[in-house]
PyMOL CGO cylinders between C-alpha atoms (Angstrom):
from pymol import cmd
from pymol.cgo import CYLINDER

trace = [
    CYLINDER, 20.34, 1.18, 8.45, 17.80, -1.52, 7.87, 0.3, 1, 1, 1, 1, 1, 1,
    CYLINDER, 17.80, -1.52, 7.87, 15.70, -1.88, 5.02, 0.3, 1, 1, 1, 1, 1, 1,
    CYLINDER, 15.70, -1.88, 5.02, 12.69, -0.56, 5.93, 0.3, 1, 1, 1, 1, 1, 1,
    CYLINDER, 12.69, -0.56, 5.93, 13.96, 2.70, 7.20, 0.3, 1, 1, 1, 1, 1, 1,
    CYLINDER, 13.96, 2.70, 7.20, 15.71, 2.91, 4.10, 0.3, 1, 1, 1, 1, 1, 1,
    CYLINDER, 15.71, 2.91, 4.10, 12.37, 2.50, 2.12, 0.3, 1, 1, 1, 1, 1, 1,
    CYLINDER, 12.37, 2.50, 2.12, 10.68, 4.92, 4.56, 0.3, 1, 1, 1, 1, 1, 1,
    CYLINDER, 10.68, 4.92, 4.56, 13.28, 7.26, 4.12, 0.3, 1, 1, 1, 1, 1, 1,
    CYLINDER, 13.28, 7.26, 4.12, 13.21, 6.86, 0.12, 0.3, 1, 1, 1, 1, 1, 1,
    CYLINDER, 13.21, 6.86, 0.12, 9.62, 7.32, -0.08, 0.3, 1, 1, 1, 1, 1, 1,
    CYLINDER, 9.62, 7.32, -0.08, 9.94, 10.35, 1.70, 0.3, 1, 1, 1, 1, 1, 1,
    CYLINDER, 9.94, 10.35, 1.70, 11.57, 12.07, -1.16, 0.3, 1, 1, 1, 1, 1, 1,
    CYLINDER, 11.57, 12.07, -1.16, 9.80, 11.02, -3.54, 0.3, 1, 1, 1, 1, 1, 1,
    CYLINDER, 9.80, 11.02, -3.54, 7.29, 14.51, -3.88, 0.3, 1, 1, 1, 1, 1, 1,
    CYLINDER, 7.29, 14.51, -3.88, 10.63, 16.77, -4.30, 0.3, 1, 1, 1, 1, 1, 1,
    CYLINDER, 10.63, 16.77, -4.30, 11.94, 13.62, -7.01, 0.3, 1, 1, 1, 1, 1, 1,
    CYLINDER, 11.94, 13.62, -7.01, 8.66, 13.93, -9.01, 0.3, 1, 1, 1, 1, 1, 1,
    CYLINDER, 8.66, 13.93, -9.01, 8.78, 17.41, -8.79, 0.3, 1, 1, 1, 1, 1, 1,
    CYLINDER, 8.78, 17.41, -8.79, 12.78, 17.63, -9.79, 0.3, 1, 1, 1, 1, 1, 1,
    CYLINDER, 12.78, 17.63, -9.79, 11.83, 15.50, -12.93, 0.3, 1, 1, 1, 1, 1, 1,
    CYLINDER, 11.83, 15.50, -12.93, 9.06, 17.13, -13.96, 0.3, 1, 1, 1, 1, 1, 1,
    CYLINDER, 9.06, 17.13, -13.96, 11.61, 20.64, -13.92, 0.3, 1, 1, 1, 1, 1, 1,
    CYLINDER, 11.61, 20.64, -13.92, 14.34, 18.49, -16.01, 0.3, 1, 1, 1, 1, 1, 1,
    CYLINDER, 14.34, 18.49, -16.01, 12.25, 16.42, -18.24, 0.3, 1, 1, 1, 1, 1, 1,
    CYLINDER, 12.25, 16.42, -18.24, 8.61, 18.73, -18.44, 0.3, 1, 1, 1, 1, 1, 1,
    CYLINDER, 8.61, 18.73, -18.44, 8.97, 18.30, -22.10, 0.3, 1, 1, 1, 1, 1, 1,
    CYLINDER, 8.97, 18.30, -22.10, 8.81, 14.50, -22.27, 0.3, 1, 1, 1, 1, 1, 1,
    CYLINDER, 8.81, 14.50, -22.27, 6.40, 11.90, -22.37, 0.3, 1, 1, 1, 1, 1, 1,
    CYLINDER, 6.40, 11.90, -22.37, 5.08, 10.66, -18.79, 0.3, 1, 1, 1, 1, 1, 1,
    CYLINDER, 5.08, 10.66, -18.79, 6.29, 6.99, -19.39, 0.3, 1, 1, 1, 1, 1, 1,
    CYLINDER, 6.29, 6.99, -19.39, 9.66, 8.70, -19.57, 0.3, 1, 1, 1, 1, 1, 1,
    CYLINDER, 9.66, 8.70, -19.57, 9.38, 11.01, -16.67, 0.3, 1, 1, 1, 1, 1, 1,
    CYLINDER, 9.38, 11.01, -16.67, 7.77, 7.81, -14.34, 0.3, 1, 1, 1, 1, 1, 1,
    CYLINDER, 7.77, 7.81, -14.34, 10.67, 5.74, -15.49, 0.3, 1, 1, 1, 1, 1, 1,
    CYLINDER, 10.67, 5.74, -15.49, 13.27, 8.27, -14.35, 0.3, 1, 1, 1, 1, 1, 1,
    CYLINDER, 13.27, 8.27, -14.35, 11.41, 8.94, -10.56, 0.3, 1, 1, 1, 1, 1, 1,
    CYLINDER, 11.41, 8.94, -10.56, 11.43, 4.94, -10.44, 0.3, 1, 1, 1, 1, 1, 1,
    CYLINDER, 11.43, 4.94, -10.44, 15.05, 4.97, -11.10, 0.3, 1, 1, 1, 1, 1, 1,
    CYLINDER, 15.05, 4.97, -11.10, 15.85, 7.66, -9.08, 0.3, 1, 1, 1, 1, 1, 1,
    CYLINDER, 15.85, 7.66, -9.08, 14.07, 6.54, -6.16, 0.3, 1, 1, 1, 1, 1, 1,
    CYLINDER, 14.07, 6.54, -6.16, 15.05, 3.23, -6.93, 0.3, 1, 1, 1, 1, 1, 1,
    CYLINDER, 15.05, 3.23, -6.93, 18.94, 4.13, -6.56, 0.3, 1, 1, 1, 1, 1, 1,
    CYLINDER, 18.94, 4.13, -6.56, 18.28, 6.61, -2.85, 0.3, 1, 1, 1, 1, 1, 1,
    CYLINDER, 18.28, 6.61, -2.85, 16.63, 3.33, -1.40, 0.3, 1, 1, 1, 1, 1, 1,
    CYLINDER, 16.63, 3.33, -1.40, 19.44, 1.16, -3.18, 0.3, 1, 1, 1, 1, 1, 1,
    CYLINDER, 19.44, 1.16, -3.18, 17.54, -1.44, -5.16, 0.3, 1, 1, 1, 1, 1, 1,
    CYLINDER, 17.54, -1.44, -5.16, 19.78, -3.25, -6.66, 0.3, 1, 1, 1, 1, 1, 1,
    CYLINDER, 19.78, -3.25, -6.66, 21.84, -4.11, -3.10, 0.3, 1, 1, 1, 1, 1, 1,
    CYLINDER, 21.84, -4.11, -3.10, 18.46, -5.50, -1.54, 0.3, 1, 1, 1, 1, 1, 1,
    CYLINDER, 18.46, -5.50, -1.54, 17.76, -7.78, -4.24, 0.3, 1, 1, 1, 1, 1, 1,
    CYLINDER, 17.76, -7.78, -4.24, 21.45, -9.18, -4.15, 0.3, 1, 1, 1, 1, 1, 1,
    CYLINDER, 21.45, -9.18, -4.15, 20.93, -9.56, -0.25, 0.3, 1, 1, 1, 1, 1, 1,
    CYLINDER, 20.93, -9.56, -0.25, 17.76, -11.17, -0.17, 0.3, 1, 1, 1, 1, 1, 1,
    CYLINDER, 17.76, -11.17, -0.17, 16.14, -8.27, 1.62, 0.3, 1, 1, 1, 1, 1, 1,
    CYLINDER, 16.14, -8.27, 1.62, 13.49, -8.12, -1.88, 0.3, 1, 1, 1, 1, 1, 1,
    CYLINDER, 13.49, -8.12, -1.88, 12.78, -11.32, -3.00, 0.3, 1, 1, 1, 1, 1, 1,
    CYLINDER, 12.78, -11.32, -3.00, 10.23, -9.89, -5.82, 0.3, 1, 1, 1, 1, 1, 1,
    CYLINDER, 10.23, -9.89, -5.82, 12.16, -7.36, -7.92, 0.3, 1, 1, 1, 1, 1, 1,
    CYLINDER, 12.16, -7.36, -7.92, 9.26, -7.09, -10.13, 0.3, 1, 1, 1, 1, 1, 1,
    CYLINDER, 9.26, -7.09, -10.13, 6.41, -6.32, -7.61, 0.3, 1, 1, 1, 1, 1, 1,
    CYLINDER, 6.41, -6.32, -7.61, 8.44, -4.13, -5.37, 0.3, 1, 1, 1, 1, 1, 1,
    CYLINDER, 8.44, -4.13, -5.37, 9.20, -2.06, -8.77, 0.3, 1, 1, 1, 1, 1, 1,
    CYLINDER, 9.20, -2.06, -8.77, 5.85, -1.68, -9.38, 0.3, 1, 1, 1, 1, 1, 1,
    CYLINDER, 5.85, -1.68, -9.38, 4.74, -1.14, -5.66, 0.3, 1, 1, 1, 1, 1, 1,
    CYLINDER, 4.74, -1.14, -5.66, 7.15, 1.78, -6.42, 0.3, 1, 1, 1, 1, 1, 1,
    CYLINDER, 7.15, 1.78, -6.42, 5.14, 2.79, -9.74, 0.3, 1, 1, 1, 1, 1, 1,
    CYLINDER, 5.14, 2.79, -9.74, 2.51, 3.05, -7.68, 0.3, 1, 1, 1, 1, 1, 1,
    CYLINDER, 2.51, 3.05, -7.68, 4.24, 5.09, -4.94, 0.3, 1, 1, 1, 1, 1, 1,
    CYLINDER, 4.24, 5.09, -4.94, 5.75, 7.06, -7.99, 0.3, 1, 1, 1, 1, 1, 1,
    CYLINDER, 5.75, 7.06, -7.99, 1.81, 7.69, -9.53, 0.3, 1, 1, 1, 1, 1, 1,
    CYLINDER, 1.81, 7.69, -9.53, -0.24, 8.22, -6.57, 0.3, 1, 1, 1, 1, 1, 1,
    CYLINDER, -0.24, 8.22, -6.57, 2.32, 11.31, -5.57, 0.3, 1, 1, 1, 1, 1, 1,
    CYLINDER, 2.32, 11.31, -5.57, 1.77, 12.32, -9.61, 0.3, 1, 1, 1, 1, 1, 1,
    CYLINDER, 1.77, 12.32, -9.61, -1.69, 12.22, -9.02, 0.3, 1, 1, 1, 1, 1, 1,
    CYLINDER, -1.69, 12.22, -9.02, -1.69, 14.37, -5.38, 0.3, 1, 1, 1, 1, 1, 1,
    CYLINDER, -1.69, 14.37, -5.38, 0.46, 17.33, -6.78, 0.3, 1, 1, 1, 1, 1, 1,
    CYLINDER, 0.46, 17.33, -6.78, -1.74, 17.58, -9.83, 0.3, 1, 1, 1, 1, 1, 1,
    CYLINDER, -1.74, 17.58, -9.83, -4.81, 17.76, -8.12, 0.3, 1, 1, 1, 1, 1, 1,
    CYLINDER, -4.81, 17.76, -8.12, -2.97, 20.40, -5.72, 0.3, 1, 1, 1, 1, 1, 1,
    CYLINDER, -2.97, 20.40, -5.72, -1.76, 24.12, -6.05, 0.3, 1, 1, 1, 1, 1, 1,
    CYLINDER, -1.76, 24.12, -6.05, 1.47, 22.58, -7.34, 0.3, 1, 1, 1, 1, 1, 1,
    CYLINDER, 1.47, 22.58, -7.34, -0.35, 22.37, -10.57, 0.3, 1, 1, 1, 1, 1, 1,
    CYLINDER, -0.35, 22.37, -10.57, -2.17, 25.60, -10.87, 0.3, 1, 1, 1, 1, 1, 1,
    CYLINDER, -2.17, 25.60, -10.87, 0.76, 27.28, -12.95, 0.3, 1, 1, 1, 1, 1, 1,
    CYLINDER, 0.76, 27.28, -12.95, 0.30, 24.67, -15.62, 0.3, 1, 1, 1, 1, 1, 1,
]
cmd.load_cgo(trace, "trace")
């Protein structure tokens, strides 16, 4: 599969990843909760083998494109009926 369908593909799950943390780790801090959904996501769209081959040349923006990914789907299920039991 190439990389880009693999991204599209990860960023697809990322609502039911936020919402799986946020069942496993509700009691901790955000930071904490972000860091595991970027580390989840990170691993389903295999990070670490697109760096080695050159398919991400900037680890450290396309982690915090991610972040942003991550935050922006924080910040649609709290403004939605997801959030109304909190």
């Amino acid at each position: 599969m190439n990389f880009v369908a693999k991204l599209l593909q990860g960023i697809a799950f990322v609502p039911a990843i936020v919402q799986g943390i946020e069942a496993l780790f509700g009691s901790k801090s955000g930071a904490e909760k972000r860091n595991a959904a970027l580390s989840f996501v990170g691993t389903a769209i295999s990070v670490t083998d697109a760096v080695a081959s050159r398919q991400i040349i900037d680890q450290q923006k396309f982690q915090e494109g991610l972040g942003k990914v991550v935050d922006g789907t924080v910040e649609c299920l709290n403004a939605s009926v997801w959030n109304k039991s909190k």
